[in-house]
C-alpha positions as CSV (number, residue, x, y, z in Angstrom):
1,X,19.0,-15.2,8.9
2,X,16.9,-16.6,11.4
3,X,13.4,-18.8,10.6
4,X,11.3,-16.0,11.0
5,X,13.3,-13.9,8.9
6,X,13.5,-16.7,6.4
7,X,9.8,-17.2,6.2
8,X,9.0,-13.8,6.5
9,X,11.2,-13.6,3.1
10,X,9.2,-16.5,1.5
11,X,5.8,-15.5,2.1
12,X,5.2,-17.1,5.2
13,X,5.7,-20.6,4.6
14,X,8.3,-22.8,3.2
15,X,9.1,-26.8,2.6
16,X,11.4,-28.0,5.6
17,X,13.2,-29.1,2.8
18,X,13.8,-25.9,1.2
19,X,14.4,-23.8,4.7
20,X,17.4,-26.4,5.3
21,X,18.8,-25.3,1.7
22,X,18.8,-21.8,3.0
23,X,20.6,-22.5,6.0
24,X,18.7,-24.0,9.1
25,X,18.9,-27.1,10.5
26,X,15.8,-29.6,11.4
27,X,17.4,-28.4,14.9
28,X,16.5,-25.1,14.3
29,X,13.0,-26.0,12.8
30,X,12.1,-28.3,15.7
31,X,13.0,-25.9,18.2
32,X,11.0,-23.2,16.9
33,X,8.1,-25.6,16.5
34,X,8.5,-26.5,19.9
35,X,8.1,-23.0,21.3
36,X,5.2,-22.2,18.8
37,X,6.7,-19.3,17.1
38,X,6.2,-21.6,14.0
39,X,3.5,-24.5,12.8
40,X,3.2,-27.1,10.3
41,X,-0.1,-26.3,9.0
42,X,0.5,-28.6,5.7
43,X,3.1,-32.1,5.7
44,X,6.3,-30.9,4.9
45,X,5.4,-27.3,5.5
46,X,6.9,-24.8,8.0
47,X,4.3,-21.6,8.4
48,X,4.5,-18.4,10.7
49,X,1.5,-18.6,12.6
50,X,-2.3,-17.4,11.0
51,X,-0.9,-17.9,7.6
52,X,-3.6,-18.4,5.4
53,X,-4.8,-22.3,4.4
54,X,-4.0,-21.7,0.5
55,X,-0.5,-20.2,0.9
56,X,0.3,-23.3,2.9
57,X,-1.0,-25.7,0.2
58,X,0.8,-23.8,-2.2
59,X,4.1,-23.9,-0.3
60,X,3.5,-28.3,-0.2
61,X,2.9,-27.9,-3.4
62,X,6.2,-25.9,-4.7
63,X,3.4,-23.7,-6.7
64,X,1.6,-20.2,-6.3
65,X,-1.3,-18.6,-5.4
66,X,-2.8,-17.3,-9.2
67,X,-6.0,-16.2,-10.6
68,X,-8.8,-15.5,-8.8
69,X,-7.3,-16.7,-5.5
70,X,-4.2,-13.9,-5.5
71,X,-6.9,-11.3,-6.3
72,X,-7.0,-9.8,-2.6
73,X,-3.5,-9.7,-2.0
74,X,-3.1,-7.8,-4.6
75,X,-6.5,-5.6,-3.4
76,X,-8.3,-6.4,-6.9
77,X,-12.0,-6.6,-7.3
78,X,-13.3,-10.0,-7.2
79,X,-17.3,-10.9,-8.8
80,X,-17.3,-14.4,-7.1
81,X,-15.3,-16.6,-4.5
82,X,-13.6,-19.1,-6.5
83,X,-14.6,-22.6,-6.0
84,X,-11.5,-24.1,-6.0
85,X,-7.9,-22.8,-4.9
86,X,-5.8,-21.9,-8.0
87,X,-2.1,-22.6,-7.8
88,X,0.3,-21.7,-10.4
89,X,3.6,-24.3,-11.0
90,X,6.3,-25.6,-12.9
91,X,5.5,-28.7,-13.0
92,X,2.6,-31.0,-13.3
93,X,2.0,-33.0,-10.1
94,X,-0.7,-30.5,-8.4
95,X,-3.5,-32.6,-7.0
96,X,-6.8,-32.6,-8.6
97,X,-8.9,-30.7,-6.0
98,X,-7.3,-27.3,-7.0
99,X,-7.6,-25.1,-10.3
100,X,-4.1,-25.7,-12.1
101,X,-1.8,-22.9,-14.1
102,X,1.2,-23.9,-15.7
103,X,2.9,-20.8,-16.1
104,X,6.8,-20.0,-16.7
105,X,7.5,-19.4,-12.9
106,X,11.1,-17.7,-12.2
107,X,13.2,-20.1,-9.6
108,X,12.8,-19.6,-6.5
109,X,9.4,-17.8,-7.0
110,X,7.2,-16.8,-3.8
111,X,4.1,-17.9,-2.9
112,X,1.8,-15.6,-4.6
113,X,2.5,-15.4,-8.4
114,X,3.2,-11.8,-10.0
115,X,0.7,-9.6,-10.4
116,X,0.9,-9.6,-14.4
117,X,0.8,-13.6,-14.5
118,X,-2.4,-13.6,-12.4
119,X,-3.9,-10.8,-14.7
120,X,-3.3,-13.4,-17.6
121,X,-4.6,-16.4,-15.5
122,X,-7.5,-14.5,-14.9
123,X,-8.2,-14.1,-18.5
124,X,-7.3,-17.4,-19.6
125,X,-9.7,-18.9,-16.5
126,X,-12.2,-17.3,-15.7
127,X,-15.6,-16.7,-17.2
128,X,-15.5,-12.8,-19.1
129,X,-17.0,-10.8,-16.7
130,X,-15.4,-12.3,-13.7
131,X,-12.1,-11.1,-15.7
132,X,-12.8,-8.1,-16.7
133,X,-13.8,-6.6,-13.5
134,X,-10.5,-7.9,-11.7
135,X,-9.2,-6.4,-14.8
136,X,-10.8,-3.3,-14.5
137,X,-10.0,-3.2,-10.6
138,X,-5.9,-2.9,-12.0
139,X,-6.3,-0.6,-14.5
140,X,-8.4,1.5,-12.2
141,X,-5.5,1.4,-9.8
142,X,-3.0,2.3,-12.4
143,X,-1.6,-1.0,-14.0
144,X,-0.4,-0.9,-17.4
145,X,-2.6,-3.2,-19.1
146,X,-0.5,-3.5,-22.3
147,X,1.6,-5.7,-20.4
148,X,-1.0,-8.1,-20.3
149,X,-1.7,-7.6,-24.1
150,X,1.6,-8.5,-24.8
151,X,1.5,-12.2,-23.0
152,X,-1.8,-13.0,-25.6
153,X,-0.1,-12.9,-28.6
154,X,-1.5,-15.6,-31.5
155,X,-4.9,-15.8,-33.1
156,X,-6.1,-18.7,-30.2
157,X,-5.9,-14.8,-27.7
158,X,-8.4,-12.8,-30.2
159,X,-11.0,-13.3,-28.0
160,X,-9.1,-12.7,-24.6
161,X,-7.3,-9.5,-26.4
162,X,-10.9,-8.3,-27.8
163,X,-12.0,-8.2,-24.0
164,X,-9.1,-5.7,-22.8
165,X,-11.1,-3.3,-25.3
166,X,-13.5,-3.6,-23.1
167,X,-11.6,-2.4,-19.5
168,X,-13.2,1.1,-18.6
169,X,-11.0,2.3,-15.2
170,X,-13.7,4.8,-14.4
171,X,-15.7,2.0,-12.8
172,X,-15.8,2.4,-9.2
173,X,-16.9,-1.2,-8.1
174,X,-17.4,-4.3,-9.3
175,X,-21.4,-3.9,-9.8
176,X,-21.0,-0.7,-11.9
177,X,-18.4,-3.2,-14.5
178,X,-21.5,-6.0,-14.3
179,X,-24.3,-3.0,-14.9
180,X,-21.8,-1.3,-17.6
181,X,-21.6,-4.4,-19.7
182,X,-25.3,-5.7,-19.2
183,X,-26.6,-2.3,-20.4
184,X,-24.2,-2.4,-23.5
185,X,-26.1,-5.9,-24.3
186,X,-29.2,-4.5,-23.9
187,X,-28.2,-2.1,-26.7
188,X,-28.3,1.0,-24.7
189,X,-26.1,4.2,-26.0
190,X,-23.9,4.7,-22.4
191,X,-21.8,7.2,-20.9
192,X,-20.1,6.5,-17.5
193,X,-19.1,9.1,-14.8
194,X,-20.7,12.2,-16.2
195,X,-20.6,15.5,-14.3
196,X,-23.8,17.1,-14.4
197,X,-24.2,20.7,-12.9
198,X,-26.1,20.9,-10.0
199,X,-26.1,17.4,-9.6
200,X,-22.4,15.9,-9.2
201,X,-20.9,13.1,-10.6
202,X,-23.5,10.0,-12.1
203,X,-22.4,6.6,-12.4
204,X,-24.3,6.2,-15.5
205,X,-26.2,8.3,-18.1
206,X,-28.3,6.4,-20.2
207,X,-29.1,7.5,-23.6
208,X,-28.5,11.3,-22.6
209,X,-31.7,11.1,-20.6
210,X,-31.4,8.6,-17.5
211,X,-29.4,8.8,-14.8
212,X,-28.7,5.2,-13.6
213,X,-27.3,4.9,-9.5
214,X,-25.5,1.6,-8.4
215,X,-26.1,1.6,-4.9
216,X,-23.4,-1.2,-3.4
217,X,-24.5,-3.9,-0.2
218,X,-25.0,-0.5,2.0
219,X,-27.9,1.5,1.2
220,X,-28.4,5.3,1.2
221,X,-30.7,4.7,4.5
222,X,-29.6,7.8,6.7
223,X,-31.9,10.2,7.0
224,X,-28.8,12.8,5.8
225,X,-27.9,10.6,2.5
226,X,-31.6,10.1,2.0
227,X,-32.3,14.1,1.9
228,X,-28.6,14.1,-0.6
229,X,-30.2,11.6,-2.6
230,X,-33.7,13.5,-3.3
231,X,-31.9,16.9,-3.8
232,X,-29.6,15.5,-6.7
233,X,-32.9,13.6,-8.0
234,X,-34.8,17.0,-7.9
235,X,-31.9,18.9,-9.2
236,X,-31.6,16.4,-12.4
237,X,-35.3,16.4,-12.7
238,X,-34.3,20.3,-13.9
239,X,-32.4,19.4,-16.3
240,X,-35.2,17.0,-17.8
241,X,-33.5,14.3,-16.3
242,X,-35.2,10.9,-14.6
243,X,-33.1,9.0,-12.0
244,X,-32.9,5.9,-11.3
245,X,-31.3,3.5,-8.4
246,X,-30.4,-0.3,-8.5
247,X,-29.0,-2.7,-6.0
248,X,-26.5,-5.7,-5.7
249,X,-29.7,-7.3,-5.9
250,X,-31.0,-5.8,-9.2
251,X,-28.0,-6.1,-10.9
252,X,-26.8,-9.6,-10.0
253,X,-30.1,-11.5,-9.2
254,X,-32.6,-9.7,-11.2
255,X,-30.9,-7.9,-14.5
256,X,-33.9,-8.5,-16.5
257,X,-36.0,-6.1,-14.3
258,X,-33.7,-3.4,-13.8
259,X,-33.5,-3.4,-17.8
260,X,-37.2,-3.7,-18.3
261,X,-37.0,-0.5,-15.8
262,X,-34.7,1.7,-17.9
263,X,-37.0,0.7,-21.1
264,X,-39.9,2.0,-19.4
265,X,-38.3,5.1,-17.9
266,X,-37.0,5.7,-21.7
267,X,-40.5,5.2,-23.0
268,X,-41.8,7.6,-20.8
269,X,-39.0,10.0,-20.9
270,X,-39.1,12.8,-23.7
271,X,-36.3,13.7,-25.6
């Protein structure tokens, strides 16, 4: 198998040292260099070209790419960038400036831990609503989240467990799991995705009398979705019905209004 076979197989990159166990020579790596099918984007490391900055470091590293940094590979949801890159390892010389895991990793493990480990990282790591909606974002797309249940065993998981109560795959982004959970603290009686005739599917319904929108980074400006939007307002206004909309904005920067907002449509809403 040639080098760009070999890396292809590893994820992309690979330790010189761990290519030559495999079969090449330095020959073969210098060569290749030389006529820039590969690069050495880290010391030690052998990379197909454009290979992302983290899966290099965690090919110098002998680790994994984990938590909240293997998130888009595997297309999960992500709340917030991480700060640091978090690398998953057998052992425990990674340097300081990333966000260790010291998982069980099987020999001769890729670059980008298992799907199921960086669920568990994720809950272990990361504050609870960052986890649940990457959480959320698998079960949505069909992982079995027992699995996960089953690697938090012990009374030092209750709390991580308790949260995987929590998952609701009906979510369709990441703002409707923040809104979801912030309108559950607030104390509000919520039901998520309801059909309503004449109307179409709501993200939520608010104590059986307010429709709450999440409206993502693109608004409903087009003079088409605008017209959509007032037609499904009207037709819920029929069915005694008040509709509200919210933004990344209100949800992530300014919560306390668009809960103050729901309290006063409620107060103003008969039942």
């Amino acid at each position: 198998m040639g080098i760009l076979e070999t890396l292809n197989s590893l994820g992309g990159a690979a330790r010189t040292g761990q290519l030559i166990a495999l079969g090449l020579t330095k020959r073969d790596i210098a060569a290749a260099r030389a006529a820039g099918i590969v690069g050495a984007p880290r010391r030690g490391v052998v990379a197909l070209p454009g290979i992302p900055t983290a899966v290099a470091l965690a090919a110098e590293h002998r680790a994994a790419l984990t938590c909240a940094s293997a998130t888009e590979h595997y297309g999960l949801w992500r709340l917030n960038n991480p700060d640091k890159i978090h690398l998953a390892a057998n052992h425990h010389r990674l340097p300081h400036s990333v966000r260790a895991h010291y998982p069980e990793l099987r020999p001769g493990h890729g670059l980008i831990a298992t799907k199921l480990q960086v669920l568990v990282h994720t809950l272990h790591c990361l504050p609870s609503l960052d986890a649940l909606v990457v959480l959320e974002s698998a079960a949505k797309a069909g992982f079995d989240l027992d699995l996960v249940r089953e690697k938090l065993p012990g009374g030092r998981n209750g709390r991580r467990r308790r949260l995987l109560r929590h998952v609701d795959p009906s979510s369709d982004s990441p703002l409707e799991t923040v809104a979801r959970v912030l309108f559950r603290m607030a104390g509000f009686e919520v039901e998520t995705q309801v059909y309503i005739d004449g109307v179409g599917w709501v993200d939520f319904l608010i104590e059986g009398r307010i429709i709450v929108e999440i409206d993502g980074l693109e608004f409903h400006l087009s003079p088409r979705q605008f017209a959509k939007d007032r037609h499904r307002d009207n037709a819920a206004a029929g069915h005694g019905l008040r509709s509200l909309r919210f933004t990344y904005d209100d949800v992530i920067r300014h919560p306390e209004r668009m809960i103050a907002a729901i309290h006063a449509a409620i107060g103003a809403t008969p039942r």
